[in-house]
C-alpha positions as CSV (number, residue, x, y, z in Angstrom):
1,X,66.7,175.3,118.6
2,X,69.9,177.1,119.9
3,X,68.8,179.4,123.0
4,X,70.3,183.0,122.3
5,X,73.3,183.2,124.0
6,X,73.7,179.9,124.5
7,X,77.9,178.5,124.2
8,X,76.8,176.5,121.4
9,X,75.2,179.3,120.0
10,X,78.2,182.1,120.9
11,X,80.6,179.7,119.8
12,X,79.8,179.1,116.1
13,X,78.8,182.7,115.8
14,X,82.3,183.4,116.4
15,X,83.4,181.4,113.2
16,X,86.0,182.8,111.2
17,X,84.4,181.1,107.9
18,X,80.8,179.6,106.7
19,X,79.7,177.8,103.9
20,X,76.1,177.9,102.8
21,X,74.4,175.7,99.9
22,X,71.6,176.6,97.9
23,X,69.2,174.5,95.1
24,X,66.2,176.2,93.2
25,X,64.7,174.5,90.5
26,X,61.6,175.8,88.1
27,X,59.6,174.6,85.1
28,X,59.5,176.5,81.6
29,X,56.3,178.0,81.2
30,X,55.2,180.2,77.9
31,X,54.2,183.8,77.6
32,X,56.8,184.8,80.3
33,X,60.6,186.8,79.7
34,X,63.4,184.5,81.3
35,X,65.9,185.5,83.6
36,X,68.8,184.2,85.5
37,X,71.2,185.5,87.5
38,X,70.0,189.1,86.9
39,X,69.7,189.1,83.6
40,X,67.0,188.6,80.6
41,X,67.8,185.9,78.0
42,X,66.2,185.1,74.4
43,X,64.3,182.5,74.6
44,X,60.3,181.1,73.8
45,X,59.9,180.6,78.0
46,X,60.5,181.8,80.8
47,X,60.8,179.9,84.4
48,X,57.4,179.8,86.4
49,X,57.3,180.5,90.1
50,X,55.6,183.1,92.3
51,X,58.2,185.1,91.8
52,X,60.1,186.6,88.5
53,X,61.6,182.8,89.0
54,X,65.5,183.6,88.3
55,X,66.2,180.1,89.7
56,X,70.0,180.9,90.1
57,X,69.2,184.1,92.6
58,X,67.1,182.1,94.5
59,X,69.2,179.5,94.7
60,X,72.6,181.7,96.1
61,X,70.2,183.6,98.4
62,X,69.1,180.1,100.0
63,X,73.3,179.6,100.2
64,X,73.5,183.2,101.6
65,X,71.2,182.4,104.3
66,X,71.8,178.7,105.2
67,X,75.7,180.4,105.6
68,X,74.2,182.7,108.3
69,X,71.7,180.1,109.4
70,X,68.9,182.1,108.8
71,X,65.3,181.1,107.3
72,X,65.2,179.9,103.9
73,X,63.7,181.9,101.4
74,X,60.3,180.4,101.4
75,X,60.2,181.6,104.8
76,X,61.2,184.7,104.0
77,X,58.9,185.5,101.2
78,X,56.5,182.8,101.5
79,X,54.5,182.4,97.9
80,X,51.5,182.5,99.9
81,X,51.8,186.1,100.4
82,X,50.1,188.2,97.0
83,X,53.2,191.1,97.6
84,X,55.9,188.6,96.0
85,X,54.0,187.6,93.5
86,X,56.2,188.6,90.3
87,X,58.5,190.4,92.6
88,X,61.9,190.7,91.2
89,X,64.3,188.3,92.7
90,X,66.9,190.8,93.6
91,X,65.2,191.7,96.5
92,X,65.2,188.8,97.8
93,X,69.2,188.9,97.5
94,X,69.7,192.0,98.6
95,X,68.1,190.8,102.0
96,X,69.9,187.6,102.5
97,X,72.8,189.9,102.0
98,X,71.8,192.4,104.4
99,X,71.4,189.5,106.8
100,X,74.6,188.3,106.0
101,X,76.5,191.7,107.0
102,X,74.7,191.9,110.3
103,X,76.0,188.4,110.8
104,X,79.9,189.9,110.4
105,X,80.4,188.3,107.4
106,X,81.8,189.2,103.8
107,X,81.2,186.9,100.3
108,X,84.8,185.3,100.0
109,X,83.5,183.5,96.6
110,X,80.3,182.0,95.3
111,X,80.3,179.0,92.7
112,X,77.0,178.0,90.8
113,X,76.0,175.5,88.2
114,X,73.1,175.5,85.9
115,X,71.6,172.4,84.5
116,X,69.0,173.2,81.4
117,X,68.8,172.2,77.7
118,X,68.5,175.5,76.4
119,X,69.1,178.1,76.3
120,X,72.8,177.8,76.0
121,X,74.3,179.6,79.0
122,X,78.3,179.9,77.5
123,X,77.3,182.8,75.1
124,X,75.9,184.6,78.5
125,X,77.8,183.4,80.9
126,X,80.5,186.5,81.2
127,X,77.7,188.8,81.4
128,X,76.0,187.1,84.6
129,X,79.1,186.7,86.6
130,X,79.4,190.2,86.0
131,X,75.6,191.2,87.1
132,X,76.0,188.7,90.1
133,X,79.6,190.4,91.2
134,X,77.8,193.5,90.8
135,X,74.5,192.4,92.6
136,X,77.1,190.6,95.9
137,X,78.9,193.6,96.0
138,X,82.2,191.2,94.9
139,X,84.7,190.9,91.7
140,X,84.0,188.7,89.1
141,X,86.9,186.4,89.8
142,X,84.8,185.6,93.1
143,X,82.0,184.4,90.8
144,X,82.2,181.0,89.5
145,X,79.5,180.0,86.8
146,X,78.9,176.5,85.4
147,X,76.0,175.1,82.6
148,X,75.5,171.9,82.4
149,X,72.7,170.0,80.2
150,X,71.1,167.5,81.9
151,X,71.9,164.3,79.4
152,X,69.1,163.0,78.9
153,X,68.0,163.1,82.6
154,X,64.4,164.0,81.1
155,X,64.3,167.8,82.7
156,X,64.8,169.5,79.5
157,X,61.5,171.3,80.5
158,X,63.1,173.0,84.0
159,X,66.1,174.5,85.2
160,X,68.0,173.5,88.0
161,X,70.8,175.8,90.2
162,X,72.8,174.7,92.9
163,X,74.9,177.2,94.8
164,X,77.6,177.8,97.2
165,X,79.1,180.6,98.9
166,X,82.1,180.9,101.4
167,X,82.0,183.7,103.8
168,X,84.8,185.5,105.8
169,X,84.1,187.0,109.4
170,X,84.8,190.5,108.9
171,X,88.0,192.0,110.7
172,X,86.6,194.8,112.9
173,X,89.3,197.3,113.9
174,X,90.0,197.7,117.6
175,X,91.9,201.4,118.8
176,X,93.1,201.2,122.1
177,X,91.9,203.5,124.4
178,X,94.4,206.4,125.4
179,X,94.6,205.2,129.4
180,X,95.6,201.9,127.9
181,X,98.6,202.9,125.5
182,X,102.3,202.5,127.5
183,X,104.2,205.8,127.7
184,X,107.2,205.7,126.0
185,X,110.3,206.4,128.3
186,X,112.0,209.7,127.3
């Protein structure tokens, strides 16, 4: 563990870029709506988890925080605690953002890829980039979507997310101070 302060420690906070990875994955379970990325789809299950279970918010949060270096989401929200139990997953991004701000950093771009059987994601997929630029605070140009299907890879029952997210340091303005700035000669 880095000790605060320490050059190691000073040095990489001082990054001008990070790149954080994320992975969720869930199982199907009836009686439940699904969502992902934000946003309810048609379909006989939804995903299981302690959680609302939108595997792809989970899985750009966990990219959001590794980016920062901060705890994971199961740290975060551990399913052992009753008060996330069908919480909706947005909270959870909304603090891995606020963590990322804090850091100095701004989402540059996020790119995610889905692997499931069904539903089909490419009839959706314009609709949860836009929900996810809304959600990061980003255009949808910064949001890249993928669906795969997992051929035959026997997880027709689950869906998998991977994430990653580039962040920017954020540019803080400096104004010199008036005893600093040269006097012009008349």
């Amino acid at each position: 563990m880095l000790k605060k302060g320490s050059k190691l420690e000073t040095q990489n906070s001082k990054l001008a870029v990070r790149v954080g990875y994320g992975f969720d994955s869930h199982e199907f379970r009836p009686g439940i709506p699904l969502k992902i990325g934000g946003i309810k789809l048609k379909h006989d299950k939804g995903l299981g988890g302690h959680s609302d279970g939108d595997v792809l918010l989970h899985a750009i949060t966990d990219a959001l925080l590794g980016a920062v270096a901060a705890p994971d989401i199961g740290a975060l929200f551990p399913p052992s605690e009753p008060k996330w139990k069908d919480a909706d997953s947005v909270i959870f991004l909304r603090e891995a953002l606020k963590r990322v701000r804090q850091a100095g950093y701004a989402i540059a771009n996020i790119d995610a890829s889905l692997i499931l059987a069904a539903p089909k994601i490419g009839p959706h997929a314009g609709l949860i980039r836009l929900r996810l630029a809304e959600l990061l605070g980003i255009t949808a140009n910064c949001v890249g979507l993928k669906a795969k299907t997992p051929e035959g890879l026997n997880s027709e029952n689950a869906v998998l997310a991977h994430a990653v997210v580039l962040l920017e340091g954020i540019q803080k303005k400096s104004h010199p101070r008036p005893s600093t700035l040269k006097k012009r000669a008349p």
